[in-house]
TIFIDO-652458 format. One record per residue (C-alpha): x negated, y negated, z; residue in three letters; residue number from 1. Coordinates in pm, 1 decimal, m for minus. Last residue first. Example, Ala and Ser with C-alpha at 12.3 -4.5 7.8 and 13.67 -1.06 7.14 Angstrom:
BEGIN
+----------+----------+----------+--------+-----+
:        x :        y :        z : residu : num :
+----------+----------+----------+--------+-----+
:  m1367.0 :    106.0 :    714.0 :    SER :   2 :
:  m1230.0 :    450.0 :    780.0 :    ALA :   1 :
+----------+----------+----------+--------+-----+
***
This chain:
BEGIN
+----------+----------+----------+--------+-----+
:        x :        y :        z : residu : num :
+----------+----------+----------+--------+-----+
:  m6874.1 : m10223.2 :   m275.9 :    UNK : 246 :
:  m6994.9 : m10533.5 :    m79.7 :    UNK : 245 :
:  m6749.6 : m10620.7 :    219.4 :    UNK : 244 :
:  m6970.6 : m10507.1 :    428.5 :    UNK : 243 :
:  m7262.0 : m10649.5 :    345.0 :    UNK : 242 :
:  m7164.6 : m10991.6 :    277.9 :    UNK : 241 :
:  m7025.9 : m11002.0 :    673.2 :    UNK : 240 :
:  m7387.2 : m10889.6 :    793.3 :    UNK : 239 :
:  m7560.2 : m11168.9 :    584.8 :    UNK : 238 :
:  m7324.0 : m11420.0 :    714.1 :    UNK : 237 :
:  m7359.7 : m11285.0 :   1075.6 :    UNK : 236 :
:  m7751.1 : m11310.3 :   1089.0 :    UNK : 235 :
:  m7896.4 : m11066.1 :   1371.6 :    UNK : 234 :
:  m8079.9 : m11306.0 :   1589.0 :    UNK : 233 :
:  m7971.7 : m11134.5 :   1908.5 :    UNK : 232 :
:  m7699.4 : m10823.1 :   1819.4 :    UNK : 231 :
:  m7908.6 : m10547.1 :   1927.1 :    UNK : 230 :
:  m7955.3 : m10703.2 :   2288.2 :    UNK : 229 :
:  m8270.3 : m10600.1 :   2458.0 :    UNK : 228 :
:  m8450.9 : m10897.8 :   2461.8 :    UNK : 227 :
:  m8165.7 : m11169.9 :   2584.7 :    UNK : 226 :
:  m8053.4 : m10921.2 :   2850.4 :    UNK : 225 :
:  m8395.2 : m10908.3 :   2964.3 :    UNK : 224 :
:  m8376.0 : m11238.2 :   2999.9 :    UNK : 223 :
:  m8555.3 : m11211.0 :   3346.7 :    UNK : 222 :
:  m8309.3 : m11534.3 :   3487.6 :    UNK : 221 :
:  m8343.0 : m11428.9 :   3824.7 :    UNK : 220 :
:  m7956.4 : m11366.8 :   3832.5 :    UNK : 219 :
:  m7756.6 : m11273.7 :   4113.1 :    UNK : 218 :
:  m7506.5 : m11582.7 :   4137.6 :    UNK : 217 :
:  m7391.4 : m11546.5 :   3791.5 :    UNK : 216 :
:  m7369.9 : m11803.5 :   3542.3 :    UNK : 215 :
:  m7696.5 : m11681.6 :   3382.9 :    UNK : 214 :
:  m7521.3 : m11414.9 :   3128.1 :    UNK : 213 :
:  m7361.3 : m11707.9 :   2960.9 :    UNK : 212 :
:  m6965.6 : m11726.0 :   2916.7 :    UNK : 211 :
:  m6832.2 : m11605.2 :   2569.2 :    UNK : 210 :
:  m6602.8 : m11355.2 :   2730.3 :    UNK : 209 :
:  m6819.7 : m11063.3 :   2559.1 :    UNK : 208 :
:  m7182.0 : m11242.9 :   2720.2 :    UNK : 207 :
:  m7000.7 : m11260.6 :   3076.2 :    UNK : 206 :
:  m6865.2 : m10852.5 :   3063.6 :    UNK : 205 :
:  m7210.1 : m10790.0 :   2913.2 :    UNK : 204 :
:  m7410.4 : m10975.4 :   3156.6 :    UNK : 203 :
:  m7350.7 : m10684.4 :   3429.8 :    UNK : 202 :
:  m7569.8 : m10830.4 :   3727.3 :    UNK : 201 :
:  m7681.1 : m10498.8 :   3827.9 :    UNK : 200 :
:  m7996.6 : m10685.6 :   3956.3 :    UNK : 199 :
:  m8232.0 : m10565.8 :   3714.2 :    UNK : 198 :
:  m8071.1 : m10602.4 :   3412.4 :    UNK : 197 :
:  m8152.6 : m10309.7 :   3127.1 :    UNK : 196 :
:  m7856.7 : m10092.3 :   3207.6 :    UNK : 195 :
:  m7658.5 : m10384.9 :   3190.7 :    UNK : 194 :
:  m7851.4 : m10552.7 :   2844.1 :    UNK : 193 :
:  m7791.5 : m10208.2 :   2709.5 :    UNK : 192 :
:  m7404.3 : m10219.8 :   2752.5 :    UNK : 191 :
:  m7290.1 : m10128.6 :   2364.5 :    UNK : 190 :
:  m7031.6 : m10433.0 :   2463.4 :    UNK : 189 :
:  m7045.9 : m10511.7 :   2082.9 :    UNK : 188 :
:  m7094.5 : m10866.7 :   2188.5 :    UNK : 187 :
:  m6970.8 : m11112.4 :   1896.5 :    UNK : 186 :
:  m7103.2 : m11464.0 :   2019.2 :    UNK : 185 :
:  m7441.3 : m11315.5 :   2081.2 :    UNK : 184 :
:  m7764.0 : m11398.1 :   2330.5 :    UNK : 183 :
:  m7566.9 : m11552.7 :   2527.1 :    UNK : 182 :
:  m7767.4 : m11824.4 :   2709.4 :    UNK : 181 :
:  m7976.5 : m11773.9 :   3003.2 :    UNK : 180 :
:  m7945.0 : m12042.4 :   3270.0 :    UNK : 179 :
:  m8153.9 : m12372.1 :   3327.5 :    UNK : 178 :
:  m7939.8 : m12739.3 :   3411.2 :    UNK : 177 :
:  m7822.4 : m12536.7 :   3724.3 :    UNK : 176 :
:  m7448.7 : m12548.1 :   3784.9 :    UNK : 175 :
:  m7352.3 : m12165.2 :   3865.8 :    UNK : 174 :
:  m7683.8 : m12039.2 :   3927.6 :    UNK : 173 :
:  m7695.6 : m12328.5 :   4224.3 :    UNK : 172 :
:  m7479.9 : m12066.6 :   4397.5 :    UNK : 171 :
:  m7760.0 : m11821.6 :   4406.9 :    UNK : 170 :
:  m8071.2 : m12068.7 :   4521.2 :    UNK : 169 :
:  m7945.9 : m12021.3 :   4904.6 :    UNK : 168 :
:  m7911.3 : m11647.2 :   4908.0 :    UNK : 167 :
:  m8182.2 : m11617.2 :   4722.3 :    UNK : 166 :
:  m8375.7 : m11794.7 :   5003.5 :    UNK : 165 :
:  m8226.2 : m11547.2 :   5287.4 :    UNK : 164 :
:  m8354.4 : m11272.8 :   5074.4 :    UNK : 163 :
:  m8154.1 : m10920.1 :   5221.9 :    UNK : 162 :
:  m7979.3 : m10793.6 :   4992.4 :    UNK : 161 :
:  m8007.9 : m10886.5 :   4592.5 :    UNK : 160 :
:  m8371.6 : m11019.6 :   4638.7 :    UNK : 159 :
:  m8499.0 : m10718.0 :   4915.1 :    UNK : 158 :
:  m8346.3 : m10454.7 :   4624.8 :    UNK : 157 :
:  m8532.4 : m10596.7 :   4329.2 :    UNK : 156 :
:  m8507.4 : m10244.2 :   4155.2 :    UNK : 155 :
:  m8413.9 :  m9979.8 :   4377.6 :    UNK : 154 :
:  m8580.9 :  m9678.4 :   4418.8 :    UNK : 153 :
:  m8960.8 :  m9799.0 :   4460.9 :    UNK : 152 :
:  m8818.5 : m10101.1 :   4615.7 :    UNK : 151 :
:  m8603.2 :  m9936.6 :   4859.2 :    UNK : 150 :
:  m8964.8 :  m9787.5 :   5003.6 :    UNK : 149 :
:  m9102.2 : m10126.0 :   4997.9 :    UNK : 148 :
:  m8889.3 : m10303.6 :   5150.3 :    UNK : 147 :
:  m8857.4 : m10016.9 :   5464.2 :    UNK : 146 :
:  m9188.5 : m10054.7 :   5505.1 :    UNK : 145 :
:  m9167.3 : m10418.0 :   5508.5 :    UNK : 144 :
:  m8953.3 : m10364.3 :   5769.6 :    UNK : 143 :
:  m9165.7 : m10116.4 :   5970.1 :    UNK : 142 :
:  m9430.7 : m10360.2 :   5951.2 :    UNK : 141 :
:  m9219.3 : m10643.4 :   6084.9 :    UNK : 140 :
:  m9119.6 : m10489.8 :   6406.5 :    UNK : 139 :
:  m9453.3 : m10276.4 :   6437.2 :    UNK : 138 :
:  m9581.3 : m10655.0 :   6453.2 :    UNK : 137 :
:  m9362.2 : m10775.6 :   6697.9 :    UNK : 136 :
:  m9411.9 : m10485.3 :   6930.8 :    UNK : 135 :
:  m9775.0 : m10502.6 :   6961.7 :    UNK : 134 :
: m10084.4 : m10390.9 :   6748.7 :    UNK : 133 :
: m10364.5 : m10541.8 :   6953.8 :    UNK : 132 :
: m10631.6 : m10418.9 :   6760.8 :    UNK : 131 :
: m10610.3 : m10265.1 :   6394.4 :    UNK : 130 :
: m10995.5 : m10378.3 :   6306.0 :    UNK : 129 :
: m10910.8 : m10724.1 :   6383.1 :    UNK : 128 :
: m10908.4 : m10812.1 :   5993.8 :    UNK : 127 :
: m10757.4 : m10568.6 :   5902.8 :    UNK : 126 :
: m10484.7 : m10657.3 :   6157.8 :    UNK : 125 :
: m10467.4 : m10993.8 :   6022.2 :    UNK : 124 :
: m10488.3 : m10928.8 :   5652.0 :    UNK : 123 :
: m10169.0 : m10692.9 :   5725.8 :    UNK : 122 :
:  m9973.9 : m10990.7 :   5907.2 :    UNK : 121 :
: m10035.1 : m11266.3 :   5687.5 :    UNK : 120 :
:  m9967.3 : m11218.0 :   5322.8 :    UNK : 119 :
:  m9835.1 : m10887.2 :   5300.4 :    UNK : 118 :
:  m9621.1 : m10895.7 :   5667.7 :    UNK : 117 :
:  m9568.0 : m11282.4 :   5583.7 :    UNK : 116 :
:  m9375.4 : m11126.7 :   5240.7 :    UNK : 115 :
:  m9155.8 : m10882.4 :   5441.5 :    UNK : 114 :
:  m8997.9 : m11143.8 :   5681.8 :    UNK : 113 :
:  m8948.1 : m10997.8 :   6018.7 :    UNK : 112 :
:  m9019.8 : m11255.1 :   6268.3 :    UNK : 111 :
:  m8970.9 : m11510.8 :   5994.7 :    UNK : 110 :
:  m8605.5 : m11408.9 :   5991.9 :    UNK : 109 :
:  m8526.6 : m11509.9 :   6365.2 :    UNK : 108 :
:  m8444.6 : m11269.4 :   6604.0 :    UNK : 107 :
:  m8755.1 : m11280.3 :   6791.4 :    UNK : 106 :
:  m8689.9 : m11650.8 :   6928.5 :    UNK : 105 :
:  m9007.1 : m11930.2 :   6865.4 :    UNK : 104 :
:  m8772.5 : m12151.2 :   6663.8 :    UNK : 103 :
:  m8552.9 : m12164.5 :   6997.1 :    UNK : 102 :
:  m8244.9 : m11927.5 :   7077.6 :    UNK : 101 :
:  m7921.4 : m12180.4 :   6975.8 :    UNK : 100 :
:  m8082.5 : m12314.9 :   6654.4 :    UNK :  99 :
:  m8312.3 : m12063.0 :   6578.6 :    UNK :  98 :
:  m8029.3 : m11781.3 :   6621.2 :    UNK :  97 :
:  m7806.6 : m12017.1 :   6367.4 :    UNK :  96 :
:  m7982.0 : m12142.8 :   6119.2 :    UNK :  95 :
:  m8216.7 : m11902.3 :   5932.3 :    UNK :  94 :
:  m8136.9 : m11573.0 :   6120.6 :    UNK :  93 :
:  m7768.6 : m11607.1 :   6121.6 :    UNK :  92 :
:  m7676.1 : m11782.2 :   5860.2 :    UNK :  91 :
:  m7975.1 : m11697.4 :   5567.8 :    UNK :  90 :
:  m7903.4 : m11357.1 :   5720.3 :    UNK :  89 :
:  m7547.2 : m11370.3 :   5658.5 :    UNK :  88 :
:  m7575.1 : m11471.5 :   5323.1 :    UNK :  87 :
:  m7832.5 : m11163.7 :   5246.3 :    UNK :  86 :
:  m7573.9 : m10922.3 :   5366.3 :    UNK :  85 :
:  m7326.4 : m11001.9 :   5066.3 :    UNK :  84 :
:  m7556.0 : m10836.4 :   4843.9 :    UNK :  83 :
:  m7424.7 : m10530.0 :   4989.8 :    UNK :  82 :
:  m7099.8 : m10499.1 :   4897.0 :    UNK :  81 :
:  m7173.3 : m10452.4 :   4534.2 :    UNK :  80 :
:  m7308.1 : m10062.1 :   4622.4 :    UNK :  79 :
:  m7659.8 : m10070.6 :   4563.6 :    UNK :  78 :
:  m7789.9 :  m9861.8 :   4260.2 :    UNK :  77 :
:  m8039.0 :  m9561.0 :   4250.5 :    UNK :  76 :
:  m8330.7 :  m9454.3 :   4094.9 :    UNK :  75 :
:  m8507.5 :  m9144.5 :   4106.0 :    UNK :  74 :
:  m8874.7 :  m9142.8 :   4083.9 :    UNK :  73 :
:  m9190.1 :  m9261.6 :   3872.9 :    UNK :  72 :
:  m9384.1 :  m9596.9 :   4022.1 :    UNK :  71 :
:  m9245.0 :  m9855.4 :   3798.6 :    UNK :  70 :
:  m9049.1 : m10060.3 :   4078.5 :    UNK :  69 :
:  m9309.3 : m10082.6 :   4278.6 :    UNK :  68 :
:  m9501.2 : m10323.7 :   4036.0 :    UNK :  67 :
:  m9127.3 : m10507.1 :   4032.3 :    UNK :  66 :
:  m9097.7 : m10519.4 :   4377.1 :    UNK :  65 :
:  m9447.4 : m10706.2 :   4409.0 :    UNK :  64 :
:  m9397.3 : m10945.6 :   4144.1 :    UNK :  63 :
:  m9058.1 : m11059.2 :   4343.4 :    UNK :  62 :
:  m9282.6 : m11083.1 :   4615.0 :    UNK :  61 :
:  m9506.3 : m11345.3 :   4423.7 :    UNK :  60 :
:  m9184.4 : m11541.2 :   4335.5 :    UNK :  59 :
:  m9286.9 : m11718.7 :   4016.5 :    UNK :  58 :
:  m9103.2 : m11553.4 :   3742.5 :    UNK :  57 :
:  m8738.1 : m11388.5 :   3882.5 :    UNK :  56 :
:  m8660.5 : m11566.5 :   4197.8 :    UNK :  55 :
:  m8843.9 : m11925.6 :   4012.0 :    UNK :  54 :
:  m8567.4 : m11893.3 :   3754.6 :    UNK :  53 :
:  m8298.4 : m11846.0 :   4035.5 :    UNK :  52 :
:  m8155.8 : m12213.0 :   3932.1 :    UNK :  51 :
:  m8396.8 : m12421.1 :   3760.8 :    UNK :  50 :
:  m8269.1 : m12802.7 :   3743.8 :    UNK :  49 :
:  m8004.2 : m12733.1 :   3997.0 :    UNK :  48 :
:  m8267.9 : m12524.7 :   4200.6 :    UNK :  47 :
:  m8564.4 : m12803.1 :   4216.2 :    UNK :  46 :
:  m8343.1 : m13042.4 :   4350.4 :    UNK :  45 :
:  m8162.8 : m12818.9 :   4596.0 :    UNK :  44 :
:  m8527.3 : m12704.2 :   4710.4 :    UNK :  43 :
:  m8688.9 : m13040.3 :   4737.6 :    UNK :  42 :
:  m8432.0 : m13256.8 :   4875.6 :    UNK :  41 :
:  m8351.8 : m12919.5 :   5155.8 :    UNK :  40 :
:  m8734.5 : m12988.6 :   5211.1 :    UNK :  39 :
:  m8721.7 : m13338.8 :   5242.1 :    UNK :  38 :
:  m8404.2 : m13366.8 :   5471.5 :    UNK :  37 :
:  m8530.5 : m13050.6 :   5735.7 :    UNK :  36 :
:  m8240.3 : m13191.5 :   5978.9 :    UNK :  35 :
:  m8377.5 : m13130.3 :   6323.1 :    UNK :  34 :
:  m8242.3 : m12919.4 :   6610.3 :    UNK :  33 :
:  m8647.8 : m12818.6 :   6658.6 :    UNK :  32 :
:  m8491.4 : m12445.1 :   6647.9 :    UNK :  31 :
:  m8327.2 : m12544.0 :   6320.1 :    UNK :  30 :
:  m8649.7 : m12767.8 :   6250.1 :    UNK :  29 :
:  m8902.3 : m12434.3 :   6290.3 :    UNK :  28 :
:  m8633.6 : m12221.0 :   6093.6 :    UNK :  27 :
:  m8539.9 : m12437.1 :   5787.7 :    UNK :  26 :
:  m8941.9 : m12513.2 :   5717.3 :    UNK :  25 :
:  m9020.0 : m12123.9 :   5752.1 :    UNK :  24 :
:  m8772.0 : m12095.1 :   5499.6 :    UNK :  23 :
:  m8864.0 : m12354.3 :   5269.9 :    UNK :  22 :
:  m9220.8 : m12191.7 :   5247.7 :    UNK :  21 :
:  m9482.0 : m12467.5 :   5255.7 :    UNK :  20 :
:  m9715.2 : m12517.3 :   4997.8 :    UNK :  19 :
: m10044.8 : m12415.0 :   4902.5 :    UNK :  18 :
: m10078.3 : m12052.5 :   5076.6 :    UNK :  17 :
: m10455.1 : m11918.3 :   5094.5 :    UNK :  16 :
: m10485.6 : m11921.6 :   5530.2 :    UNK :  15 :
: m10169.9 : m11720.1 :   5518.9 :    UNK :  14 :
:  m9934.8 : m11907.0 :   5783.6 :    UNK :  13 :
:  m9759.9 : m12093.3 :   5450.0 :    UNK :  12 :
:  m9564.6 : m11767.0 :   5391.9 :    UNK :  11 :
:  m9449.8 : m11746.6 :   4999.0 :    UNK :  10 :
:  m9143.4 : m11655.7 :   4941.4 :    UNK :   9 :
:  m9101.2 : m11890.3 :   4671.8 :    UNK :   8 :
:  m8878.9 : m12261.4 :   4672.1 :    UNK :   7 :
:  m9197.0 : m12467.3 :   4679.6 :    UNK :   6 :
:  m9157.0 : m12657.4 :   5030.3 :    UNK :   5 :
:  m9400.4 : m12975.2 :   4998.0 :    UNK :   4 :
:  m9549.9 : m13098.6 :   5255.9 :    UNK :   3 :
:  m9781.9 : m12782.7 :   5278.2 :    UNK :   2 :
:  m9960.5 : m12973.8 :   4984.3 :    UNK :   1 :
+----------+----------+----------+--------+-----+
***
């Protein structure tokens, strides 16, 4: 089904992959100066239903940052600045240097992209008993390097800064038919769902103003938020009897 671009990180050079990766679909027919119609169908489609629910439960290297995510060490946020940068990738690397360089030019994001390093690149050299290692490849190895180092100490860094395809799926957050509801109507503000969230989304500040957590362009719809929260399911009537018993 390689036809069809399932909105995933998922690199459809690995001999195993299913579909096609809407990414490397928007590169090869920006350099081809073609409009990708069926994939862009596919992906918009798919993300006003769903939104950034694939991001957070289907996404294989999502899976991966969150396995690195629970190795024991510091943590550290991401100043808010910085998920800007994945926008200009999905520009510049996605579009526009394919477009005026060729789909075959180095600077384009499948040159580098973390998830073909796991899926295609690493099997690859295994495979050729660590022959031939040129510059390309240290390119992309020392990026996902870098990945997976920020992912230890960082959770879901690569998705808040530098995935071109959550950069695309992130405004749909905003009208997509799937979001995560407030789990309240009378948030406390205690702020467990924020330190709980893990793309520093701050859903308290929505779920207090009576908008839903999901209406945000970072979220992967976890529901964490939803879990964690001390006032989900807690029955108002029943609280307000209680307190005004003697």
């Amino acid at each position: 089904m390689k036809w069809f671009c399932a909105p995933l990180l998922n690199c459809h050079s690995c001999a195993l992959a299913w579909f096609a990766c809407p990414i490397g679909v928007f590169v090869h027919y920006s350099g081809y100066r073609v409009f990708p119609f069926l994939a862009v169908g596919i992906v918009l489609l798919l993300a006003v239903l769903l939104g950034r629910l694939l991001c957070g439960w289907l996404c294989p290297f999502g899976l991966l940052q969150d396995l690195l995510h629970k190795i024991p060490s510091r943590k550290f946020g991401l100043p808010r600045w910085t998920r800007w940068i994945k926008y200009g990738i999905l520009l510049g690397m996605v579009i526009l240097a394919p477009f005026f360089l060729g789909e075959q030019t180095m600077c384009s994001f499948c040159r580098i992209c973390p998830a073909s390093a796991v899926q295609v690149t690493v099997p690859n050299l295994v495979k050729a008993g660590f022959s031939g290692l040129g510059t390309q490849t240290l390119v992309k190895l020392t990026f996902l390097a870098t990945v997976i180092v920020l992912g230890i100490f960082c959770c879901r860094s690569f998705c808040r800064v530098f995935c071109p395809l959550g950069a695309l799926l992130a405004p749909l957050n905003y009208i997509s038919f799937w979001t995560v509801k407030t789990p309240t109507t009378d948030c406390t503000l205690c702020g467990k769902c924020d330190a709980l969230c893990p793309v520093a989304g701050n859903p308290s500040l929505r779920a207090a103003a009576g908008v839903d957590p999901g209406r945000t362009a970072e979220c992967i719809a976890c529901t964490e938020c939803q879990s964690v929260c001390p006032r989900n399911g807690v029955d108002k009537s029943a609280t307000i009897t209680q307190s005004s018993a003697p």
